[in-house]
Gaussian input, Z-matrix of N, CA and C with variables (Angstrom, degrees):
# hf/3-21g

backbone

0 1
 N
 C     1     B1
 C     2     B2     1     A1
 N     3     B3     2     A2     1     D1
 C     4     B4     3     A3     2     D2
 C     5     B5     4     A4     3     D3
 N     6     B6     5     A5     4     D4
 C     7     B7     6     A6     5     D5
 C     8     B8     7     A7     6     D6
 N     9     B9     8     A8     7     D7
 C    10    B10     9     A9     8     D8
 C    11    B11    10    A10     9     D9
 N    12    B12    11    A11    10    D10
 C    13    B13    12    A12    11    D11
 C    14    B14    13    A13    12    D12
 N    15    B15    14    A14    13    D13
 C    16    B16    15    A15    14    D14
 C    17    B17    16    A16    15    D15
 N    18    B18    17    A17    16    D16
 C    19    B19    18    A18    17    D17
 C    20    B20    19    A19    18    D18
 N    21    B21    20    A20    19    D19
 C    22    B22    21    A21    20    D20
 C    23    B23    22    A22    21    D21
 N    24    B24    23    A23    22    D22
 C    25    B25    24    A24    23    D23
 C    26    B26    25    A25    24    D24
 N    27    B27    26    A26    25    D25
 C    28    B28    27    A27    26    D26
 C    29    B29    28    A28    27    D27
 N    30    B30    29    A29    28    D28
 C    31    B31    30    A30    29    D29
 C    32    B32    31    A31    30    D30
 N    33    B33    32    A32    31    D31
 C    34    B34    33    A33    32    D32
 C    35    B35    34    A34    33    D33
 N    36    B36    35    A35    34    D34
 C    37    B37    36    A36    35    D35
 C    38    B38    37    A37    36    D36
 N    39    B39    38    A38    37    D37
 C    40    B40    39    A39    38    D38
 C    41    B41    40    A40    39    D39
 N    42    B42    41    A41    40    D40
 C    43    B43    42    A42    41    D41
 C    44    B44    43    A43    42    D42
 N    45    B45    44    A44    43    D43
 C    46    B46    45    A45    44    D44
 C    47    B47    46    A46    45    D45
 N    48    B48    47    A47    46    D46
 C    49    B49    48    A48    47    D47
 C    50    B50    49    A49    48    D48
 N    51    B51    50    A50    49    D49
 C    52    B52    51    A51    50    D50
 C    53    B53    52    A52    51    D51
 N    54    B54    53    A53    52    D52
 C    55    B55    54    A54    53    D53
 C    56    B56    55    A55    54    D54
 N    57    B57    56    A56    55    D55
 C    58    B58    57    A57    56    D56
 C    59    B59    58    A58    57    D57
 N    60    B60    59    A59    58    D58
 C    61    B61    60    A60    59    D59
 C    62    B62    61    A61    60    D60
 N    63    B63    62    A62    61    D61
 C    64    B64    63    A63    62    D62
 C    65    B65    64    A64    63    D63
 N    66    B66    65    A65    64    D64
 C    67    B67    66    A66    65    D65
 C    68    B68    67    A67    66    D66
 N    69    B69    68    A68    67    D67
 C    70    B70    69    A69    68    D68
 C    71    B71    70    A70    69    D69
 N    72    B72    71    A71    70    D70
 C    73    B73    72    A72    71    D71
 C    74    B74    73    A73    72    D72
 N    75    B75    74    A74    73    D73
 C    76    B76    75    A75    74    D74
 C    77    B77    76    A76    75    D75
 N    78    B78    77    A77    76    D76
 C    79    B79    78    A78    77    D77
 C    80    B80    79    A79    78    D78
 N    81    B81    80    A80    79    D79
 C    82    B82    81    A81    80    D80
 C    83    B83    82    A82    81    D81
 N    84    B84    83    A83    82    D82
 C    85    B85    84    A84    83    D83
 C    86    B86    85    A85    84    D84
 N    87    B87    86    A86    85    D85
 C    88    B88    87    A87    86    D86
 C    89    B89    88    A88    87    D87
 N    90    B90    89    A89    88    D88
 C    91    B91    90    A90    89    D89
 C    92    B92    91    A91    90    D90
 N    93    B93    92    A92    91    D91
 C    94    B94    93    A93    92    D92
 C    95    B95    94    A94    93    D93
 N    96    B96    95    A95    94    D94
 C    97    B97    96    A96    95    D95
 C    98    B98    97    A97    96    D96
 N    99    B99    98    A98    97    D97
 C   100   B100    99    A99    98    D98
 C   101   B101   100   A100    99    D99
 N   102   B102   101   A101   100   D100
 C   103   B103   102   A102   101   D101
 C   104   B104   103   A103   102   D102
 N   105   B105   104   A104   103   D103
 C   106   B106   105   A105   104   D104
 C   107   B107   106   A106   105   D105
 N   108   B108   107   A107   106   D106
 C   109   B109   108   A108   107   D107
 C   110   B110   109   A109   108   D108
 N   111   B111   110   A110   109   D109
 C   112   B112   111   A111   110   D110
 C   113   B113   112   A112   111   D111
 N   114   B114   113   A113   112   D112
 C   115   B115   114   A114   113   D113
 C   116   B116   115   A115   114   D114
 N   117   B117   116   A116   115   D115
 C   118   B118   117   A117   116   D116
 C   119   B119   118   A118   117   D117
 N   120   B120   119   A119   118   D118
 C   121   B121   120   A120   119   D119
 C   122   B122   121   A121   120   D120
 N   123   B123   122   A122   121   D121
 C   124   B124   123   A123   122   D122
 C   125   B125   124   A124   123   D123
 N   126   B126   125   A125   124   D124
 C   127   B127   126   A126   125   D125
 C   128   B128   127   A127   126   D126
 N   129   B129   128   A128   127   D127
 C   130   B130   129   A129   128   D128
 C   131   B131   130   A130   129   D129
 N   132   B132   131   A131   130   D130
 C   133   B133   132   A132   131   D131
 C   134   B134   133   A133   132   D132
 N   135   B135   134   A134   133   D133
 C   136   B136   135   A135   134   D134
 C   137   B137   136   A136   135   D135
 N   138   B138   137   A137   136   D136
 C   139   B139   138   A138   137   D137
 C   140   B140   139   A139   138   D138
 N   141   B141   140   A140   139   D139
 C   142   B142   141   A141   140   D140
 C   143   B143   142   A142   141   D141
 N   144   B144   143   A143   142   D142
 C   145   B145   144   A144   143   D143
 C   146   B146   145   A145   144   D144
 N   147   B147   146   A146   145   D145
 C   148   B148   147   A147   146   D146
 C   149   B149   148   A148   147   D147
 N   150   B150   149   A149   148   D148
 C   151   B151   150   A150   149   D149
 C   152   B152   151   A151   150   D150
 N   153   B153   152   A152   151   D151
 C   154   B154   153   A153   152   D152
 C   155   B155   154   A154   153   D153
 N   156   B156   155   A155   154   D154
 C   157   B157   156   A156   155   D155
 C   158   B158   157   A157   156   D156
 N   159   B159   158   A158   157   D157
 C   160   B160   159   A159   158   D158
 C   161   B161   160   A160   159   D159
 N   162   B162   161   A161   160   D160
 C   163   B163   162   A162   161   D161
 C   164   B164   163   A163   162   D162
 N   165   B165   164   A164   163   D163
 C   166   B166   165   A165   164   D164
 C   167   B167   166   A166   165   D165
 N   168   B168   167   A167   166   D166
 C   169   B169   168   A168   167   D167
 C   170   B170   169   A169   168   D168
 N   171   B171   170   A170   169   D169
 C   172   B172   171   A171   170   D170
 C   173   B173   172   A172   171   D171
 N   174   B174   173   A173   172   D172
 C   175   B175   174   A174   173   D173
 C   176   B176   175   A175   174   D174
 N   177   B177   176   A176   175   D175
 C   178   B178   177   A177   176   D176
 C   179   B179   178   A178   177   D177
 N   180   B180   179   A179   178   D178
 C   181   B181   180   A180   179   D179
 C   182   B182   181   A181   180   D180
 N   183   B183   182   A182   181   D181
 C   184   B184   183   A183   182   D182
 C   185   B185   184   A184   183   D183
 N   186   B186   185   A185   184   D184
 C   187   B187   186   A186   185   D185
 C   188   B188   187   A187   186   D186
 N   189   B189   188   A188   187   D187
 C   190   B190   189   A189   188   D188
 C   191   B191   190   A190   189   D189
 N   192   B192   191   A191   190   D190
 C   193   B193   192   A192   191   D191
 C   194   B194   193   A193   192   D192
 N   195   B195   194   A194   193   D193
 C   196   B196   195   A195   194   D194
 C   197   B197   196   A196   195   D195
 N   198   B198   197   A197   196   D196
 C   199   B199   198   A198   197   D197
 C   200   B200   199   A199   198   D198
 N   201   B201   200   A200   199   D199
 C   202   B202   201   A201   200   D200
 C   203   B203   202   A202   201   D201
 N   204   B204   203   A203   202   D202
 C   205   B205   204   A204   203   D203
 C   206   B206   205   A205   204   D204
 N   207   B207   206   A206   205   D205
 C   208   B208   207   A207   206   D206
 C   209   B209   208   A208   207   D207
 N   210   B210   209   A209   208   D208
 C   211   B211   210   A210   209   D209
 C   212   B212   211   A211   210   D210
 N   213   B213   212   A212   211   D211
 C   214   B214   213   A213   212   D212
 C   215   B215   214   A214   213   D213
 N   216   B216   215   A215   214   D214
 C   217   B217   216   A216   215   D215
 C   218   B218   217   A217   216   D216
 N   219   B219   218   A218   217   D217
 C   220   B220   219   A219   218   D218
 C   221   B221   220   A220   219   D219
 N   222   B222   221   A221   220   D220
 C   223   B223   222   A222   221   D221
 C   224   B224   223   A223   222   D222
 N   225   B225   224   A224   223   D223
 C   226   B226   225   A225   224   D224
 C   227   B227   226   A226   225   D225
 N   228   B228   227   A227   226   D226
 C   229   B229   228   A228   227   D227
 C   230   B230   229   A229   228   D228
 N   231   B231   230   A230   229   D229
 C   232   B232   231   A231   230   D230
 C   233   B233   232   A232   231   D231
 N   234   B234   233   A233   232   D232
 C   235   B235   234   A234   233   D233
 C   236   B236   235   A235   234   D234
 N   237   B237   236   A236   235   D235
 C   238   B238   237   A237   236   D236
 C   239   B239   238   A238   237   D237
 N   240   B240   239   A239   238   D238
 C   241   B241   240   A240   239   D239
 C   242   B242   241   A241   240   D240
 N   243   B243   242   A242   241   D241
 C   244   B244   243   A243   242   D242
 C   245   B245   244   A244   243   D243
 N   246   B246   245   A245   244   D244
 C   247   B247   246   A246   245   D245
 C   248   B248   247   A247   246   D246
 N   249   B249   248   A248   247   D247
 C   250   B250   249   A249   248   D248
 C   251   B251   250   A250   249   D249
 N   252   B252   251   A251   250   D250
 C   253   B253   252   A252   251   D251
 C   254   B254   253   A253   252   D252
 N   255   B255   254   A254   253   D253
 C   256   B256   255   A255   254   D254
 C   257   B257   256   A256   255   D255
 N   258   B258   257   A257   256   D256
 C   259   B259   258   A258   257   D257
 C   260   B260   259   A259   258   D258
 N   261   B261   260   A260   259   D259
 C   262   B262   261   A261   260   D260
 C   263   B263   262   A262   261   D261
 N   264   B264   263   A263   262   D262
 C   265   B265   264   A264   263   D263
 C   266   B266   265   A265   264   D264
 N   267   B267   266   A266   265   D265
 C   268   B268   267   A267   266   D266
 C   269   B269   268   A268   267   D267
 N   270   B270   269   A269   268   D268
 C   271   B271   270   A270   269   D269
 C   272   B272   271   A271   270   D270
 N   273   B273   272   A272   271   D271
 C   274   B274   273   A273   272   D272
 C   275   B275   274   A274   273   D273
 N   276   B276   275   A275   274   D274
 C   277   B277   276   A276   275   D275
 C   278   B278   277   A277   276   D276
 N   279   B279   278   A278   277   D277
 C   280   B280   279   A279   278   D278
 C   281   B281   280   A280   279   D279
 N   282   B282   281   A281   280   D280
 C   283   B283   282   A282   281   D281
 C   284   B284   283   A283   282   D282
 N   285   B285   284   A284   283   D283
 C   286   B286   285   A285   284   D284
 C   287   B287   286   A286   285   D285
 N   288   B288   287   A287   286   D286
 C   289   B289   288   A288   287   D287
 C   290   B290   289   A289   288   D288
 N   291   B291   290   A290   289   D289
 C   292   B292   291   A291   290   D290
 C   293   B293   292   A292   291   D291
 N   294   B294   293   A293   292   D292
 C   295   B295   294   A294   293   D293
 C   296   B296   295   A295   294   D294
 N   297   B297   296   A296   295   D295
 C   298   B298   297   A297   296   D296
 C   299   B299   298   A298   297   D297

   B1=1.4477
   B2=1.5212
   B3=1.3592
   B4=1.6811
   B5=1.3680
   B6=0.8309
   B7=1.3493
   B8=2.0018
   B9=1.0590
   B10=1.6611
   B11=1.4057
   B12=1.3052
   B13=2.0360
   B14=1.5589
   B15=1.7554
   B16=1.8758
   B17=1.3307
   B18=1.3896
   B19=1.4371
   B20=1.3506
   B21=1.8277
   B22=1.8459
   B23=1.2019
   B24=1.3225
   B25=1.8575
   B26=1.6004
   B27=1.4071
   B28=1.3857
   B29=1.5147
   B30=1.3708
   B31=1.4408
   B32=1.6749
   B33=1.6669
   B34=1.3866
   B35=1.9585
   B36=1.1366
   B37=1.7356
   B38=2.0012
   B39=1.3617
   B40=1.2881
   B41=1.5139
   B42=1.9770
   B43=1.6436
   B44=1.5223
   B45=1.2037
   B46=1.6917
   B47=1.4438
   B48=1.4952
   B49=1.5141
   B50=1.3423
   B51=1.7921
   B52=1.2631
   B53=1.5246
   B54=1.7891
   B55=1.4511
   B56=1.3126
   B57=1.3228
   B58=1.5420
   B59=1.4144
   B60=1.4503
   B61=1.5307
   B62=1.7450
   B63=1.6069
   B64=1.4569
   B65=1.6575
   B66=1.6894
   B67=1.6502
   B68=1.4108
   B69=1.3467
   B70=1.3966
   B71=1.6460
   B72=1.2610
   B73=1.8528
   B74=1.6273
   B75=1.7650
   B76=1.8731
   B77=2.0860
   B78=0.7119
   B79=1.8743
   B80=1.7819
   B81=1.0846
   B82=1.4752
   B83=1.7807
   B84=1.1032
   B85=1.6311
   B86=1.4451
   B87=1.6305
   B88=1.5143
   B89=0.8109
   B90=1.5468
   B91=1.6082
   B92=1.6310
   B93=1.6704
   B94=1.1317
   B95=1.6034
   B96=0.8385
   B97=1.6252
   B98=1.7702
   B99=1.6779
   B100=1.3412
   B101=1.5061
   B102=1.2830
   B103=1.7494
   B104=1.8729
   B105=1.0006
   B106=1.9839
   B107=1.1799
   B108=1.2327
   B109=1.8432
   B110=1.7813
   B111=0.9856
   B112=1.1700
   B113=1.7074
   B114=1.2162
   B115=1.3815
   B116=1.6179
   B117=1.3426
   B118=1.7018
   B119=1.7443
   B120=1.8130
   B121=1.7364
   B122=1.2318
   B123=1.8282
   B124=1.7304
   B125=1.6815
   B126=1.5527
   B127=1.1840
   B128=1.6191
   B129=1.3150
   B130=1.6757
   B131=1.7692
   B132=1.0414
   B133=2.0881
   B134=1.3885
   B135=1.4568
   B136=1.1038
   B137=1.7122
   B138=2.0326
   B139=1.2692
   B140=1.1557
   B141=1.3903
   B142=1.3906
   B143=1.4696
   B144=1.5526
   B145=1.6877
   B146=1.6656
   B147=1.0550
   B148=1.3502
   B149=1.6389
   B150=1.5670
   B151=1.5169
   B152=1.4637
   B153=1.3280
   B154=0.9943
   B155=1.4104
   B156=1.2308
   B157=1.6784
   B158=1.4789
   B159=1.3784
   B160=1.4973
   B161=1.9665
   B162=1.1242
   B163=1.4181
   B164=1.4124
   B165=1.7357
   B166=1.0590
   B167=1.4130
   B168=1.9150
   B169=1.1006
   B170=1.6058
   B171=1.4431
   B172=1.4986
   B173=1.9523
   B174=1.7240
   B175=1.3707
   B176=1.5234
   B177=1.2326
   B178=1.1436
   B179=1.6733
   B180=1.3187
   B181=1.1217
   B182=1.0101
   B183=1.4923
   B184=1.6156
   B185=1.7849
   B186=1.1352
   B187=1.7918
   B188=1.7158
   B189=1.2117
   B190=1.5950
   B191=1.6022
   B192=1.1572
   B193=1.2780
   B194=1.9932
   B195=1.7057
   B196=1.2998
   B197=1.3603
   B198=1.5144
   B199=1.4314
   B200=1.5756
   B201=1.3248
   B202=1.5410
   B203=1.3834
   B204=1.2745
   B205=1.7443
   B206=1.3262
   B207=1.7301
   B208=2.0992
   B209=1.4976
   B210=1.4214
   B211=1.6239
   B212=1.2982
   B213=1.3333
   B214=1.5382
   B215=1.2767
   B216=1.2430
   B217=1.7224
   B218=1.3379
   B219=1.7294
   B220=1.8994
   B221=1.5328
   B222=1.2088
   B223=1.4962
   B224=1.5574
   B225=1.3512
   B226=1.6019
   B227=1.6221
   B228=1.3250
   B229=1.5305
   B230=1.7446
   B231=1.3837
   B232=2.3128
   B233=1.5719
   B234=1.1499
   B235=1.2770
   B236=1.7466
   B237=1.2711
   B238=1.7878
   B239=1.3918
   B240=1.4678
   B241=1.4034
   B242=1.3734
   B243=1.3791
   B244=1.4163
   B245=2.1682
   B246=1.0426
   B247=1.6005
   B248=1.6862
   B249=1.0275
   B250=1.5194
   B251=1.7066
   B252=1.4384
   B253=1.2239
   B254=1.9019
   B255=1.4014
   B256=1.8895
   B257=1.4923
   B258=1.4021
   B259=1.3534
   B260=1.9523
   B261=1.6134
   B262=1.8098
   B263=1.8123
   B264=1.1523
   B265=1.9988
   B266=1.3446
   B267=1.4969
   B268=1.1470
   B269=1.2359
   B270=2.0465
   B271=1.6329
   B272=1.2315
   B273=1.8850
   B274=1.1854
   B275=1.8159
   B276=1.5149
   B277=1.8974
   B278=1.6106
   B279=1.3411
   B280=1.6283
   B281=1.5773
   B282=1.7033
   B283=1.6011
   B284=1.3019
   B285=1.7457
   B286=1.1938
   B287=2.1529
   B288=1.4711
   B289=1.4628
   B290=1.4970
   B291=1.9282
   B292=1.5231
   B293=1.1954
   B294=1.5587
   B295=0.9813
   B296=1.6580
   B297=1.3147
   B298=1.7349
   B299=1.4045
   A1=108.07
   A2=116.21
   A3=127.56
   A4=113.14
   A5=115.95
   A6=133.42
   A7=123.13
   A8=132.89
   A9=116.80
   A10=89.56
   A11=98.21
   A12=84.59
   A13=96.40
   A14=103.68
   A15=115.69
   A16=77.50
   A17=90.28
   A18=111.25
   A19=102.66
   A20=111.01
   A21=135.01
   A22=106.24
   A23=110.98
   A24=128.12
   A25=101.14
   A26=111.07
   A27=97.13
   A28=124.16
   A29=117.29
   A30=122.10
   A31=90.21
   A32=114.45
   A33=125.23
   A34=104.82
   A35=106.65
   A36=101.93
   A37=95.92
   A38=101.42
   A39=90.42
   A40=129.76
   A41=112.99
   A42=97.18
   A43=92.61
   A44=114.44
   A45=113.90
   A46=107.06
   A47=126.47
   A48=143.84
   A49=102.95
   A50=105.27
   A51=103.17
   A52=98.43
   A53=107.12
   A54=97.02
   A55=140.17
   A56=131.40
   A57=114.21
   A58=134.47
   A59=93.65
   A60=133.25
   A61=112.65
   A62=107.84
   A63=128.33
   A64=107.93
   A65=94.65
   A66=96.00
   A67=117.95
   A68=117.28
   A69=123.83
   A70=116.16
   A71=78.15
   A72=116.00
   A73=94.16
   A74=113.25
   A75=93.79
   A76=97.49
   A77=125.59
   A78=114.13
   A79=82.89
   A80=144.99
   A81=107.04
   A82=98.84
   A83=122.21
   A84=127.41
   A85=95.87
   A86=141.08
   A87=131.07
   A88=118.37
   A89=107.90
   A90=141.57
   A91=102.93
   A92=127.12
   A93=103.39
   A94=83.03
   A95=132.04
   A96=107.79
   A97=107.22
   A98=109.83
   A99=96.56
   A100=108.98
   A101=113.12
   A102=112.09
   A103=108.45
   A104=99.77
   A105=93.38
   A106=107.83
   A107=126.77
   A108=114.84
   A109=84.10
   A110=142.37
   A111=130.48
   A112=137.26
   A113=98.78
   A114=137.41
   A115=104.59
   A116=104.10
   A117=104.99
   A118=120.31
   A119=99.34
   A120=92.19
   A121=106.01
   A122=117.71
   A123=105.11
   A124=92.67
   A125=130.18
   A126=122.00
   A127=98.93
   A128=111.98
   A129=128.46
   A130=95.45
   A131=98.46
   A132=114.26
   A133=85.65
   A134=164.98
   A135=132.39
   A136=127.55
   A137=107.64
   A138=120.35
   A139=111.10
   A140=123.80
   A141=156.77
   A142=110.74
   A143=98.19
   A144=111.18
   A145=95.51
   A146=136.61
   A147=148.56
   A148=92.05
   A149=124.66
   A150=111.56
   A151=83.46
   A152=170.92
   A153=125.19
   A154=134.40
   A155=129.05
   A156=137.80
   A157=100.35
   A158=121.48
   A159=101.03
   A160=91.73
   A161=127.30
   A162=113.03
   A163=114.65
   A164=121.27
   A165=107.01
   A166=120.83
   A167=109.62
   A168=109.38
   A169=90.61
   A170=116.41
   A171=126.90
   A172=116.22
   A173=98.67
   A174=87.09
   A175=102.93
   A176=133.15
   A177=130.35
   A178=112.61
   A179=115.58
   A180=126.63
   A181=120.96
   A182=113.87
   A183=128.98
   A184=101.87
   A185=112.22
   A186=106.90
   A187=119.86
   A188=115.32
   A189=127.95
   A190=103.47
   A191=119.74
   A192=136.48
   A193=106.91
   A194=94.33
   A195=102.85
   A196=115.70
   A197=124.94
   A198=109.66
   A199=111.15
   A200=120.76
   A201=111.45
   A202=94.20
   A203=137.34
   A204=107.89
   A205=147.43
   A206=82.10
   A207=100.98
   A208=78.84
   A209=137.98
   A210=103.17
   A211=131.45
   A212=119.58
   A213=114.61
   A214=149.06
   A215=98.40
   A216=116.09
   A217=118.91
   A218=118.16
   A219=104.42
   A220=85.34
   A221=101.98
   A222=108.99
   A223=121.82
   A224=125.93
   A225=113.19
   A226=89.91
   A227=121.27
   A228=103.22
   A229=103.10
   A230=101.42
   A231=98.82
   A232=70.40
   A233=150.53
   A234=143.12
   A235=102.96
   A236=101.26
   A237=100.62
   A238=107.30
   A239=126.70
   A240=131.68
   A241=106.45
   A242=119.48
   A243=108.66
   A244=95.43
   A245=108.07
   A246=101.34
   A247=119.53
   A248=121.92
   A249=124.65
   A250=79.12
   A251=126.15
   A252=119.90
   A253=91.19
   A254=117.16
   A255=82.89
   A256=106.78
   A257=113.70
   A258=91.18
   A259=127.09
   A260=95.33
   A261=110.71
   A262=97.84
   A263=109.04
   A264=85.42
   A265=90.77
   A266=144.95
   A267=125.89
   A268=113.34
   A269=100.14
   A270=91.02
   A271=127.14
   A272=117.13
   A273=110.79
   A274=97.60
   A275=103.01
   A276=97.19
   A277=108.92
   A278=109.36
   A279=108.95
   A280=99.52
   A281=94.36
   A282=84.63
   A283=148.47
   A284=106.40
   A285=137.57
   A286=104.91
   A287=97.82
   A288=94.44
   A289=109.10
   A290=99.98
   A291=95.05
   A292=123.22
   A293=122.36
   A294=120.58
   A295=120.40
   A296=112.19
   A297=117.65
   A298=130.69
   D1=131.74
   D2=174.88
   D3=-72.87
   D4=160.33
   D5=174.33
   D6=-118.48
   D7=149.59
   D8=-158.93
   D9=-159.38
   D10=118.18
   D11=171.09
   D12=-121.91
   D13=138.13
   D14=-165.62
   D15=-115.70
   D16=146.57
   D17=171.39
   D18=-121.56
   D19=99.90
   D20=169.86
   D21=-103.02
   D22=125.87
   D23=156.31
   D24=63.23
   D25=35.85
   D26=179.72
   D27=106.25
   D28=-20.95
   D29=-135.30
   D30=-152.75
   D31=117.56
   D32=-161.67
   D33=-86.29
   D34=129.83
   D35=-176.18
   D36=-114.67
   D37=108.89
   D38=149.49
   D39=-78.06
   D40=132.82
   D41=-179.68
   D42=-117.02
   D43=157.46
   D44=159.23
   D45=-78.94
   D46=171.25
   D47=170.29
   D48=-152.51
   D49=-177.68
   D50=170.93
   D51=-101.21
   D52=164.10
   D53=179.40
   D54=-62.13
   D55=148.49
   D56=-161.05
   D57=125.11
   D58=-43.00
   D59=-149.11
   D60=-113.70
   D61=-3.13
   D62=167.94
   D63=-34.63
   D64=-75.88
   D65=-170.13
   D66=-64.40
   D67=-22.90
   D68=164.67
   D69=-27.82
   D70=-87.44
   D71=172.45
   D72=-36.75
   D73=-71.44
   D74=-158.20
   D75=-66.32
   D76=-8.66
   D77=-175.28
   D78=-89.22
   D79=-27.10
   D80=-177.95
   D81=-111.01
   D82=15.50
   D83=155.39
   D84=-84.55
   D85=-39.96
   D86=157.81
   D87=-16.98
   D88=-81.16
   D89=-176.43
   D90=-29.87
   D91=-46.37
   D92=-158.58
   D93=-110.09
   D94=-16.68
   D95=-172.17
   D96=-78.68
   D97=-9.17
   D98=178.11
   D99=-104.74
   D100=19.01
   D101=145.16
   D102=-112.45
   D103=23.84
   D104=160.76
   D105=-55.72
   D106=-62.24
   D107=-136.65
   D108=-98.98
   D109=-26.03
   D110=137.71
   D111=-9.98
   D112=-82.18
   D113=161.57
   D114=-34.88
   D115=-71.18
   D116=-170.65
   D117=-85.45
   D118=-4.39
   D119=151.47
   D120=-62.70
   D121=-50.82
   D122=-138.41
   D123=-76.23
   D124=0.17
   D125=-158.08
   D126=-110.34
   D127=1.36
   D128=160.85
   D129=45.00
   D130=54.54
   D131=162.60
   D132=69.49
   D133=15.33
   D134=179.90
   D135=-82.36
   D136=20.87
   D137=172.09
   D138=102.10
   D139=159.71
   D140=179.10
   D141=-23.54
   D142=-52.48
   D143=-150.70
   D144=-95.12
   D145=-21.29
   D146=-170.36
   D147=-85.80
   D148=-53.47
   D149=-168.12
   D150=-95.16
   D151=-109.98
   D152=-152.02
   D153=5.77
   D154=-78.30
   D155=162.17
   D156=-32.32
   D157=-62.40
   D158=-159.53
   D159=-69.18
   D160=-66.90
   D161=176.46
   D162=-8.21
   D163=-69.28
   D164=-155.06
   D165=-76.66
   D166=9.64
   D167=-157.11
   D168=-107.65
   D169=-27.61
   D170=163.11
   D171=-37.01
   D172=-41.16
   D173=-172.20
   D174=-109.65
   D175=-9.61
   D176=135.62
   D177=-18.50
   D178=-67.24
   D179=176.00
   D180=-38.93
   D181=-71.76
   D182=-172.40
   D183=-59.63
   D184=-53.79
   D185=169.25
   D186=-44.83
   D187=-50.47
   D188=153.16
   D189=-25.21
   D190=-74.24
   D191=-165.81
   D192=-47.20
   D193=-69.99
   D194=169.47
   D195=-39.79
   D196=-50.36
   D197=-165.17
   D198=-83.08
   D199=-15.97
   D200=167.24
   D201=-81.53
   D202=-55.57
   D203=172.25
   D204=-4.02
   D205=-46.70
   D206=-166.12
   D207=-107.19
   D208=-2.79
   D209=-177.75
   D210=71.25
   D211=-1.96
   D212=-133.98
   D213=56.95
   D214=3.02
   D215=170.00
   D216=-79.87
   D217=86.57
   D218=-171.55
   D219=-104.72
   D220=131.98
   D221=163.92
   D222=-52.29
   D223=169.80
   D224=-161.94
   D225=-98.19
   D226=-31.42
   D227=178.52
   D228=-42.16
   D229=-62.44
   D230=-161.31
   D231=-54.27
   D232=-92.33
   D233=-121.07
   D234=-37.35
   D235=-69.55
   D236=178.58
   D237=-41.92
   D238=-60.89
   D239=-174.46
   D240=-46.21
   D241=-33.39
   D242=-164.57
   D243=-90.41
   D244=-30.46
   D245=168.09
   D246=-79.00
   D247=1.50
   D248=-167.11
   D249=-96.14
   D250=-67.45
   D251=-147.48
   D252=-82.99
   D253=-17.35
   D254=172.57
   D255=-89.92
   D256=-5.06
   D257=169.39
   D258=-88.85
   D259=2.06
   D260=163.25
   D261=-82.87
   D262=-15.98
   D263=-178.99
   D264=-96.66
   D265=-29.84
   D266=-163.40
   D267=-58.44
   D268=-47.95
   D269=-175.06
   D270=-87.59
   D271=3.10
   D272=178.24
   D273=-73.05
   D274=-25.57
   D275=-168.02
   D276=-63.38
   D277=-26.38
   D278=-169.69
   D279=-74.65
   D280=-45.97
   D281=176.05
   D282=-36.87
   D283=-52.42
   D284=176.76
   D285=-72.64
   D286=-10.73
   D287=179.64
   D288=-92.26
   D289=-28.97
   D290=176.83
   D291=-73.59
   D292=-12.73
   D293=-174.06
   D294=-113.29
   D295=-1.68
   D296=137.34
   D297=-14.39

């Protein structure tokens, strides 16, 4: 298991992952540390856990957006892409289960 330390609002979070999955993890630890100072105007100092929420509700948003974008129309290339890589977490999950 990897290890990833994001640096949000100042303040370093180590997360675990499975291996592999590092750069994954730090581009969507990006994603939220570059709506922090964002986040903690609209949350007018009321702490961590409050702009968190509005963050996650920011990309909530922007995902909203994307999927009326595509309509529901995913092309079949992402379609494969999107089954190739859950079928790399499935077997890394069995893996990591066989070896529990």
């Amino acid at each position: 298991m990897a290890q990833v330390s994001l640096m949000i609002g100042g303040r370093a979070h180590r997360i675990a992952c499975a291996d592999g999955q590092e750069t994954q993890l730090e581009r969507l630890g990006a994603m939220v540390a570059e709506r922090w100072d964002t986040a903690q105007r609209a949350a007018g100092g009321a702490g961590a856990e409050r702009t968190m929420l509005l963050i996650a509700l920011m990309l909530a948003d922007a995902l909203s957006d994307a999927q009326r974008e595509s309509d529901g129309n995913v092309a079949a290339p992402m379609l494969d892409a999107i089954a190739t890589r859950l079928e790399a977490l499935a077997t890394t999950l069995e893996q990591d289960g066989r070896s529990a």
